[in-house]
Structures are given as structure tokens and as C-alpha cells.
N, C-alpha and C positions, 0 to 999 in steps of 0.2 A: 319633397318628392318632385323629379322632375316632370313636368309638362311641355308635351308638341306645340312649337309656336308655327302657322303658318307665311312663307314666304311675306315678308312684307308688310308682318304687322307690327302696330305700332303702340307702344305702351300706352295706358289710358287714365290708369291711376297714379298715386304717386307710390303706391307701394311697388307695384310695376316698374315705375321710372326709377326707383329704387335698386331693383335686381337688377333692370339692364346695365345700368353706371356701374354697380357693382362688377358685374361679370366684365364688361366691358375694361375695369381695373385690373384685374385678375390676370385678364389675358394678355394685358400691356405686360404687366408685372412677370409675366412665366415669359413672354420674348426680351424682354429688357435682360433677362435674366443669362439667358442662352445667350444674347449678344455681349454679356458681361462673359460671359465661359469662353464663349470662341475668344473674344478678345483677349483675354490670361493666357488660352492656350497656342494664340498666335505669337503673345510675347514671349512665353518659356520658350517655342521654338528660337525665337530671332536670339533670343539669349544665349540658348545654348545649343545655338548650331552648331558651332567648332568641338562638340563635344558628340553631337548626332554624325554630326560626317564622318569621325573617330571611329565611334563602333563601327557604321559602317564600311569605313575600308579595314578595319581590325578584320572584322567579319568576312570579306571578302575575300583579302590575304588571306585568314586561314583557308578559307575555303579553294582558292590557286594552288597555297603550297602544296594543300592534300592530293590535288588532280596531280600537281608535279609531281610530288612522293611518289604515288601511283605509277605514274607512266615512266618515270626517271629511273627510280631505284626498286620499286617493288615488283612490278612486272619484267622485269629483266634477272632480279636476284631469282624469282619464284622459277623461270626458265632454267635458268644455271642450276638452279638445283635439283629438276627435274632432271636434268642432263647429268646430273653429278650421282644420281639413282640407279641409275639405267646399271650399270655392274652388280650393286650390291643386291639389286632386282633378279636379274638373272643367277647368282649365288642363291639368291633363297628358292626361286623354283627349280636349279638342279638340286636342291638340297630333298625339294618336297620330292624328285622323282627317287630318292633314294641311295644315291651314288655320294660314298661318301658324307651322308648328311649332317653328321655331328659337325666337322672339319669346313665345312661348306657353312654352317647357318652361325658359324663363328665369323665367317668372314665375309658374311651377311649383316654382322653385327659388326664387325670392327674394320670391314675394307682389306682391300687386297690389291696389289699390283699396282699399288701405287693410287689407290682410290678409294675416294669415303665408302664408309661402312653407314649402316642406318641410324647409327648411334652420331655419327659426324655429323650427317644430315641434320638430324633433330638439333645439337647445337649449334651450328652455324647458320641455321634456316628457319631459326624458329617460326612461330609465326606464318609461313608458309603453306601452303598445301602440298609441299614434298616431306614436309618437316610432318605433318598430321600424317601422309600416309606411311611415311618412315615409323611413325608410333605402331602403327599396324601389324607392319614386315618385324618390326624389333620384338612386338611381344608375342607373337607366332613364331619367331626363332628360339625366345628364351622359353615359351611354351613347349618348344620340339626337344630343348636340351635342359627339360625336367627342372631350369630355374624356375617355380610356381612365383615367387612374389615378383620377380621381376615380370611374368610375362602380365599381373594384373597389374602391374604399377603403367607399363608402357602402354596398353589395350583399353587402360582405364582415361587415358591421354587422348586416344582414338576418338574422334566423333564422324561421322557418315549417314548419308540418308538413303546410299546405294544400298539395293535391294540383297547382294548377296553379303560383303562387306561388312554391313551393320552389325546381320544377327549372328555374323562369324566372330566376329569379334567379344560380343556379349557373350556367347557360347563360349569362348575360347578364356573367359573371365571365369566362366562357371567352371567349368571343366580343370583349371587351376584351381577353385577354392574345393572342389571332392580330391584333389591330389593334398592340399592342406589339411583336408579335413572338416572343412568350415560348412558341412553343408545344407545351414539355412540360409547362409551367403549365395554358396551354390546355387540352392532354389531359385534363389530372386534372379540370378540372371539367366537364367535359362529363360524363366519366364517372360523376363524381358524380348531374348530374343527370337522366340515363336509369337513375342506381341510386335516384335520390331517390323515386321514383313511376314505377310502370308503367301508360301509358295509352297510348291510340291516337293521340294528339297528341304530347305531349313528347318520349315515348319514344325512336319512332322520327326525330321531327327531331336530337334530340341526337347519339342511335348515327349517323348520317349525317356530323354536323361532328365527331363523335368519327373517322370512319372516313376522312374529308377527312385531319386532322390528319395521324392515326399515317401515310398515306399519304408526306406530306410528310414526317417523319420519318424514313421507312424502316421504320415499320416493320407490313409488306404483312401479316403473316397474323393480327397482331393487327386489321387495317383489315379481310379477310377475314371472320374472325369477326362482327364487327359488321353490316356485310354482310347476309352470309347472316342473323343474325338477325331484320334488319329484312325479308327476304326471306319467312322463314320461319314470322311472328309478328304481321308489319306488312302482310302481302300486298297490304291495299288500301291502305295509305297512300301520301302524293305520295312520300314519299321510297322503297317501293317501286321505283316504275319509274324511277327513275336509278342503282336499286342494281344491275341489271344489267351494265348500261357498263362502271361502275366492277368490277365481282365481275372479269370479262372481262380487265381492264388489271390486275388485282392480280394474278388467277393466272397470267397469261403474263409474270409479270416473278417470280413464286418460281421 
């Protein structure tokens, strides 16, 4: 067990004189030891310096070329291609106003007048953020011209954190797999996208085709739920007042 020695004392015994030599060894022996470490690890350095400088300018170089990529080729290609959008962009919102829309969200999809469609985009840009929104416009056009797998192959490509964007997209998944038929598929992305963003819009149209679904499903108190929330959260929204009806037919069939 250890004992408190006061400053300055001085062993008296020999079994005393014993401990201090001892410790006194000890502590040699753990620095002796360290200055054996440092000095190994001074020699692996001088050793294999030529091998340390290596990685390190390996490491560096990569890390230049990437800033170069970047400002070279990637930030210019992504520009181009934004600008390479811009028609096939406006194809698909005269498409959404109605005019012509079949013939319109064709050439939203494959380019017109001498200019990429959203399908060009996506391969020549891959990788890009015109290239990810092009997934968007592509599987809202094949979604508007009744292609169901194609609009989930290309929407399911789409990723987004924008507020409207996101849960349109998930929405626009679900809403092709009830034209399939699929819909416990259905379900899950609806759900998704009333969990993707809460707002006065989305929200509550989603909880509505989310509460449609599980209805046909069977299953009423999960469809309840959904309901009432939109009831209870959405008050003024259009999906509101149909949510009554519906509330009405669920709980008299639990």
C-alpha cells in the first residue's frame, strides 16, 4: 500500500533505502524506455522519409486535381447543362398548362428544335444537378403519358430536400404504383411523402391518397388515422372536407 512521504524525507531504514532505489530504478527504466521509442520512431521516420513525402504529395495531388475537376470541368459542364434544360423545361410546363400535352411532354422527354430532351440530359450530364432534376421533369412526363414504370424508374432516380419537389415526386411514385396496381407499394410512398415535408399543400393531399389506399387495403383505422389528421391539422385544406364522408364509412365498418 501506498504511503505519503513528506517533502524532504529521508529514508531511515534499510528496508526504506530499499523502496527508494527500487522506485528510483523503475522510473529510470520507464524513461530509458520512452527515449528508446522516440529514438525507433525517429529512425523509421529518417528511414522512410522518401516514402512519407510520397503519400504526402500523392495526397495532395489528389486533393488539387479534385479542386481542378471541380472548377475545370464540373462546374462549367453542370452550367451547360442547365442551359441545355431550359427548352425541354418549358415543353413540360406548356405541357402541364394543357395545350397539346401528350405531343408537348414527348418533346419534354426527347428534345425539339434541335435541343436535348430530359432524357439527353440525364445521359450526357449524368452526375450533375440538371441531370437529377431532368429525373424529375422525365418521370412527371412519363407519369402524364400513362408510362407507370417508367415514370417510377426515373422519380425513383430523383433525390431532393426542396420542400415542394420531394413529396411530389414520392407522391408521383405512389400514384404510379395504384395505376399498376401495387398498392402496398402505393402505401409506402405516399406515406413517405406526407413524412417528407409538412405543409398546407402536400401534406394533407398525400394523408388523403395515403387514407384512399389503406382503405382499399383493409386497412380502416390505419386510413382513420390519417383522416382525422388531416381533419385535425389540415382544417382548411380541399382535402378537409371529403375527409368527413370518408371518417363516417371507416368507423362504421370497424
Amino acid at each position: 500500500m501506498a504511503t505519503y512521504k513528506k517533502r524532504g524525507y529521508k529514508p531511515k531504514t534499510k528496508k526504506e533505502k530499499e523502496e527508494v532505489v527500487e522506485e528510483n530504478s523503475t522510473t529510470a527504466e520507464v524513461f530509458n524506455t520512452l527515449d528508446e521509442g522516440a529514438s525507433k520512431t525517429e529512425e523509421w521516420v529518417v528511414k522512410n522519409q522518401k516514402y512519407i513525402i510520397g503519400v504526402i504529395g500523392a495526397i495532395a495531388l489528389v486533393v488539387l486535381c479534385y479542386l481542378g475537376y471541380n472548377k475545370i470541368v464540373a462546374e462549367p459542364k453542370a452550367k451547360d447543362a442547365m442551359n441545355e434544360m431550359y427548352t425541354a423545361k418549358k415543353y413540360f410546363d406548356d405541357a402541364v398548362s394543357g395545350v397539346s400535352s401528350d405531343s408537348l411532354y414527348n418533346m419534354a422527354l426527347n428534345g425539339g428544335e434541335g435541343k436535348y430532351g430530359m432524357l439527353d440530359i440525364i445521359n450526357e450530364y449524368g452526375g450533375s444537378p440538371a441531370a437529377n432534376l431532368a429525373n424529375y421533369y422525365a418521370g412527371m412526363s412519363y407519369l402524364n403519358l400513362k408510362d407507370y414504370q417508367n415514370a417510377v424508374t426515373y422519380l425513383s432516380d430523383f433525390s431532393s430536400d426542396d420542400k415542394m419537389l420531394g413529396p411530389i415526386a414520392k407522391g408521383g411514385i405512389g400514384d404510379a404504383f395504384v395505376q399498376l396496381e401495387q398498392n402496398e407499394d402505393a402505401l409506402e410512398y405516399y406515406i413517405k411523402a406526407f413524412n417528407a415535408n409538412v405543409n398546407d399543400f402536400t401534406t394533407p393531399l398525400y394523408l388523403m391518397k395515403a387514407a384512399r389506399v389503406a382503405i382499399d387495403l383493409g386497412q380502416n383505422e390505419k386510413a382513420l388515422g390519417y383522416l382525422k389528421r388531416i381533419k385535425s391539422e389540415f382544417s382548411t385544406s380541399t382535402e378537409a372536407t371529403q375527409a368527413d364522408v370518408l371518417i363516417g364509412k371507416v368507423e362504421a365498418s370497424l
